[in-house]
C-alpha positions as CSV (number, residue, x, y, z in Angstrom):
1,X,-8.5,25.3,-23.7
2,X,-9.7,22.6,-26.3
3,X,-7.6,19.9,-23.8
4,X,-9.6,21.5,-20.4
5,X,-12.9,21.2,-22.4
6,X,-12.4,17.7,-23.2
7,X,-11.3,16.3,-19.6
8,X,-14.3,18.2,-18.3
9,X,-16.8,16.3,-20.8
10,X,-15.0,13.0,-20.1
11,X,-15.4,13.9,-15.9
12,X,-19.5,14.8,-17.0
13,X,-19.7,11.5,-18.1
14,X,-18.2,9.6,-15.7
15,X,-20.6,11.4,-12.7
16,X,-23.6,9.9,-15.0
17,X,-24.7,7.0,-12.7
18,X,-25.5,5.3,-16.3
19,X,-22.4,5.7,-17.5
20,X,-20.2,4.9,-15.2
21,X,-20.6,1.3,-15.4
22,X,-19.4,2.1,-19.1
23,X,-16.4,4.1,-18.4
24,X,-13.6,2.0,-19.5
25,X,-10.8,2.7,-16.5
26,X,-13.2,0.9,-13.9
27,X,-13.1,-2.6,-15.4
28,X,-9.3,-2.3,-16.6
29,X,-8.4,-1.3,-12.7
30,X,-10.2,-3.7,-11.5
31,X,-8.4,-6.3,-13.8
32,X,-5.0,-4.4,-12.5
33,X,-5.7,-5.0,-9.2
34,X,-6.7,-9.1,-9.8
35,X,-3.4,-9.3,-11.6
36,X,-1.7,-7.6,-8.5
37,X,-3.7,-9.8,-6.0
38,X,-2.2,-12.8,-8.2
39,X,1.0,-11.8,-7.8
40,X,1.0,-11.3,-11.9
41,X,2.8,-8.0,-12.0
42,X,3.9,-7.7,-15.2
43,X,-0.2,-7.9,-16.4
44,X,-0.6,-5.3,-13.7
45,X,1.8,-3.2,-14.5
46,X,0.9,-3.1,-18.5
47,X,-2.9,-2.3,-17.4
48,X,-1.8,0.3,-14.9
49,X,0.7,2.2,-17.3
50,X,-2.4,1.5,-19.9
51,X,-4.8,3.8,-17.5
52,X,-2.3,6.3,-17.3
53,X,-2.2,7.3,-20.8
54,X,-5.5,7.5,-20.7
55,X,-5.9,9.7,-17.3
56,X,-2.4,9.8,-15.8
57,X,-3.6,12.4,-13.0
58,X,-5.4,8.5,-11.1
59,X,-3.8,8.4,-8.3
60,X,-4.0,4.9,-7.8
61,X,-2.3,4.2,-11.0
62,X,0.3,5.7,-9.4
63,X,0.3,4.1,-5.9
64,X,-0.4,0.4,-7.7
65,X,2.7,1.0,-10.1
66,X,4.7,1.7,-7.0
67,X,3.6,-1.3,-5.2
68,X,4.0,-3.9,-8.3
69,X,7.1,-2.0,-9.7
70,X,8.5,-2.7,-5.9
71,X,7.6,-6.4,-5.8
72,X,9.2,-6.8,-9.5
73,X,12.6,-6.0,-8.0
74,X,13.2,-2.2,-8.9
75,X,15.0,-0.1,-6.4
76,X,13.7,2.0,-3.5
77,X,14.8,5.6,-5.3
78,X,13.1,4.5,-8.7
79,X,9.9,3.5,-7.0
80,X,9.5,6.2,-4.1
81,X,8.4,9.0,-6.8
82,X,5.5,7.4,-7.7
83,X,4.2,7.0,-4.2
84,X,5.6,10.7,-4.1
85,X,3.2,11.3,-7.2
86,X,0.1,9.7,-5.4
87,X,0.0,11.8,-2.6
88,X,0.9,15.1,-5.1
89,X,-2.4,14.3,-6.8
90,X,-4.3,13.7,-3.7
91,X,-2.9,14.8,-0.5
92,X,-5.9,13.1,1.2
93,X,-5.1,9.3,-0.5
94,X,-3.5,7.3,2.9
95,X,-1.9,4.3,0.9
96,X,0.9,5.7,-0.6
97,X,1.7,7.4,2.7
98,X,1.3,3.7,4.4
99,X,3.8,2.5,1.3
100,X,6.2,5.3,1.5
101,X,6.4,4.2,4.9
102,X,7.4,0.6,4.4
103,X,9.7,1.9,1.8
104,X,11.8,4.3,3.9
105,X,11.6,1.8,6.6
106,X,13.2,-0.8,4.2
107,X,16.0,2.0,3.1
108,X,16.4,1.8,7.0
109,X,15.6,6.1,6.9
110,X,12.9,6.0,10.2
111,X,12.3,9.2,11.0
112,X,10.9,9.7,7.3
113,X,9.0,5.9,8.0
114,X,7.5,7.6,11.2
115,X,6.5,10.5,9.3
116,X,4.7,9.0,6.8
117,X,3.0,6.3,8.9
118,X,1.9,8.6,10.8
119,X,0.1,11.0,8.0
120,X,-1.5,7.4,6.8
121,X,-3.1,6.7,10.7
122,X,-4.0,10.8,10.4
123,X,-6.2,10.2,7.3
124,X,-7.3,6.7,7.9
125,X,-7.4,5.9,11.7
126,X,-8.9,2.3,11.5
127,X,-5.9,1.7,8.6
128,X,-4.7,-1.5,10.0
129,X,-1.3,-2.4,7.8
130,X,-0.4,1.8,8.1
131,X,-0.6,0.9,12.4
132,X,1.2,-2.5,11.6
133,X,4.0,-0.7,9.6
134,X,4.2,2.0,12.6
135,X,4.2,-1.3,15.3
136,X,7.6,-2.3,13.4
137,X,8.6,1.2,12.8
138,X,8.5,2.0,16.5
139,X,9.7,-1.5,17.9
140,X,12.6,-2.2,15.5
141,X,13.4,0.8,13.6
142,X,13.6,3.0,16.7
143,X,13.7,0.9,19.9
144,X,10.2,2.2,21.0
145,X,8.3,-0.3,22.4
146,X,5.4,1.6,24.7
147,X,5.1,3.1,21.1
148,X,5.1,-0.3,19.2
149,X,2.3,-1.8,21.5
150,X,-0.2,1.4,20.8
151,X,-0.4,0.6,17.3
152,X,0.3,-2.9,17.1
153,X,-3.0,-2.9,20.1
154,X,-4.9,-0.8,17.5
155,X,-4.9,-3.8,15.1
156,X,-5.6,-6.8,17.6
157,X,-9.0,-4.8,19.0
158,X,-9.8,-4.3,15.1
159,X,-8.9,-7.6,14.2
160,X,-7.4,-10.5,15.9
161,X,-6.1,-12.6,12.9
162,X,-3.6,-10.7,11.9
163,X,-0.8,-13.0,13.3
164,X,2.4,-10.4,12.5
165,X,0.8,-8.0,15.1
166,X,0.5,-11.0,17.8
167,X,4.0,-11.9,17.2
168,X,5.1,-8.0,17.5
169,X,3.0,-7.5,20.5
170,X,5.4,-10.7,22.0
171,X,8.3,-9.0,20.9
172,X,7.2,-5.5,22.6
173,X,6.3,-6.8,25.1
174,X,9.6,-8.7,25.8
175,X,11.3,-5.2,25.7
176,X,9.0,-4.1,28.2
177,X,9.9,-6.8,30.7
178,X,6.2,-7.8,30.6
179,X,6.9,-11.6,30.8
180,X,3.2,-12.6,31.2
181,X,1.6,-11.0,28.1
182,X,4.3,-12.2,25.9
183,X,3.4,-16.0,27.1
184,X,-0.5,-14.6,25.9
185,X,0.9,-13.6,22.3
186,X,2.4,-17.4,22.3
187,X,-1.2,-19.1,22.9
188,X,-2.5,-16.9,20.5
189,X,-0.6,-17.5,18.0
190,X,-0.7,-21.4,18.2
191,X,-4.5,-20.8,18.7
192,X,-4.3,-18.8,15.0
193,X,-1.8,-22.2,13.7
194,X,1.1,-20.2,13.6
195,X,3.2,-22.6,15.4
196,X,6.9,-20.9,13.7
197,X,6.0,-17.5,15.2
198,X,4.9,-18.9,18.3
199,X,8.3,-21.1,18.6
200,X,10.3,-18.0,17.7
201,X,8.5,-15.9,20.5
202,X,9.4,-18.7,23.0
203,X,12.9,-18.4,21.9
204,X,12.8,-14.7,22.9
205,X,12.2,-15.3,26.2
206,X,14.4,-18.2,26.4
207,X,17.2,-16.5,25.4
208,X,16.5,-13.4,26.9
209,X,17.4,-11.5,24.0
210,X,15.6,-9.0,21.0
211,X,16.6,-8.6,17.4
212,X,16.7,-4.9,16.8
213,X,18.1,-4.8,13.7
214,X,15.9,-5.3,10.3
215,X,15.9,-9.5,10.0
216,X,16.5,-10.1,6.0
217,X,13.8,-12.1,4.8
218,X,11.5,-11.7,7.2
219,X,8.2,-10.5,6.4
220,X,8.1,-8.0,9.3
221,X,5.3,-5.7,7.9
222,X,2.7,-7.2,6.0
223,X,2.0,-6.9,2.5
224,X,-0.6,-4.5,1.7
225,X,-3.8,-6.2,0.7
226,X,-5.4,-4.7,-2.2
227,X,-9.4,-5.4,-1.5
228,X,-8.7,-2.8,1.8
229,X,-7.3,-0.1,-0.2
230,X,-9.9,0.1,-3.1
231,X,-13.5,-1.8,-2.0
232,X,-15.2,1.0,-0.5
233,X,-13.4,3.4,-1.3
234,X,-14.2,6.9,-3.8
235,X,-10.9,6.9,-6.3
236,X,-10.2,10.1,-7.1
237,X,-10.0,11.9,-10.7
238,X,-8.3,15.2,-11.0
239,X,-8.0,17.7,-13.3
240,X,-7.1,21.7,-12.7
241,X,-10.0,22.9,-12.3
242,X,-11.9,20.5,-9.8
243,X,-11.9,17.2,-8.5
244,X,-14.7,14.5,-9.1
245,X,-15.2,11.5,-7.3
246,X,-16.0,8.0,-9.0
247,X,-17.3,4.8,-6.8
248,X,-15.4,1.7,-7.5
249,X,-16.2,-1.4,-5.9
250,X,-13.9,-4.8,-6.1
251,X,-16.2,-7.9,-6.6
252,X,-17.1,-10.7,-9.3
253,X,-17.2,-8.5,-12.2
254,X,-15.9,-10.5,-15.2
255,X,-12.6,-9.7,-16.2
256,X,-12.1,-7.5,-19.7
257,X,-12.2,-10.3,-22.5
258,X,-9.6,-7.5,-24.2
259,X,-6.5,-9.2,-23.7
260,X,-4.0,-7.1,-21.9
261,X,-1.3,-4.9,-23.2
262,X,2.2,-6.6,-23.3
263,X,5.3,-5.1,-21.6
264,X,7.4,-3.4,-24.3
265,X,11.4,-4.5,-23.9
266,X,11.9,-1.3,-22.3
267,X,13.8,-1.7,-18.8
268,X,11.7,-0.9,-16.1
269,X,14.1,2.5,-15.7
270,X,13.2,3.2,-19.0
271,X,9.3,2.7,-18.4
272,X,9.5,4.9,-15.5
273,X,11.2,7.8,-16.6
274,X,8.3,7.8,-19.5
275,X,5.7,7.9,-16.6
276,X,7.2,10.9,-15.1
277,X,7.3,12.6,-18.6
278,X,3.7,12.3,-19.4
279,X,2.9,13.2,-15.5
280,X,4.9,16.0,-15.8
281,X,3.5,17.1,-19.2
282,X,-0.3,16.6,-17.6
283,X,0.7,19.1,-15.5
284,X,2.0,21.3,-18.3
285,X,5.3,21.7,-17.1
């Protein structure tokens, strides 16, 4: 009772317009997400894991840990939970479904890419990366390439400088014997400088041939960019009882002059399994 009473008073004050330029997890997730932008993901990480002791039902704490404990080298099965987590806390949240999707499409499972890409476009229609991940979901993951044009068409009308969908558009529509349109992905892509995607589109049709297995290395899906998961959008804090909504908005805000926890020498496994305990005892399990 006395824990329910004091995450209802800490909600009450964060729905105060004047207070929630005070409340503390704002500026420290906007500091995560810098570091993530930076590619600093250890600073990230510290911050994020930071937040969660203070609130660990966020679910962007848990969807941002996934992403940065992902690009720090951890395995698929350790990091897939916590994108799991995400979506447990809000069902509603479409990033971690667009990030499970690149996960399982990585661990090569596509039906359960599919699935999840598809939840992502369900929630967030005009969510260009979750169509991009479906484009290479469809086109090389399951040889679909009517399927792979749909989405990777939803991107180009949105936004024509996104050069991966260009170069999947080529490649879809070399499987679809559309000769013409894949010489219109070429110009555009040396129009948008990308002379190595345009050369490698020209060797498609050269050769005649398509790649359908996963090309190590290659950056097939792009990576997600952190200012279109978070600047308009209401993160979510949750508690048993209700669900509040607090406006967080990216932009110039100085960065905390506290410096930033330090990783402990804890392995990443380690660090993980203590997320899932405090998770799990939030939940009073």
């Amino acid at each position: 009772m006395k824990s329910t009473t004091v995450v209802t008073l800490f909600l009450s004050m964060v729905l105060c317009s004047s207070v929630v330029s005070a409340n503390p997890i704002k500026p420290m997730f906007e500091e995560a997400i810098r570091a993530y932008s930076a590619k600093d993901y250890k600073t990230a990480i510290a911050i994020l894991e930071k937040i969660n002791e203070i609130y660990p039902s966020f679910a962007p704490t848990y969807n941002y840990l996934g992403l940065c404990y992902k690009e720090s080298g951890s395995s698929g099965e350790d990091i897939k939970w916590l994108f799991e987590k995400a979506i447990e806390i809000d069902p509603n949240y479409a990033d971690p479904y667009d990030n499970l999707a690149k996960l399982y499409y990585a661990m090569t499972d596509f039906e359960k890419a599919e699935e999840n890409g598809l939840k992502a476009v369900e929630l967030n229609p005009d969510f260009a990366t979750a169509h991009l991940t479906l484009g290479w979901i469809y086109l090389l993951g399951k040889s679909q390439p009517a399927d792979a044009i749909e989405h990777f068409d939803k991107i180009t009308g949105q936004n024509s400088d996104i050069p991966y969908a260009q170069f999947g558009l080529g490649m879809a529509y070399h499987m679809e014997h559309q000769s013409f349109r894949v010489l219109e992905m070429v110009t555009k892509l040396r129009q948008a400088g990308r002379e190595d995607l345009a050369q490698q589109l020209e060797g498609v049709i050269r050769s005649g041939k398509y790649q359908t297995d996963l090309v190590p290395g290659m950056p097939l899906i792009a990576q997600p960019r952190a200012e279109v998961a978070v600047k308009e959008d209401q993160l979510t804090f949750t508690d048993d009882e209700e669900t509040k909504k607090v406006p967080v908005r990216l932009g110039t805000a100085p960065v905390n002059s506290e410096p930033a926890q330090q990783l402990t020498s804890d392995s990443p496994q380690e660090r993980l399994r203590a997320l899932r305990r405090r998770g799990m005892q939030a939940q009073g399990r």
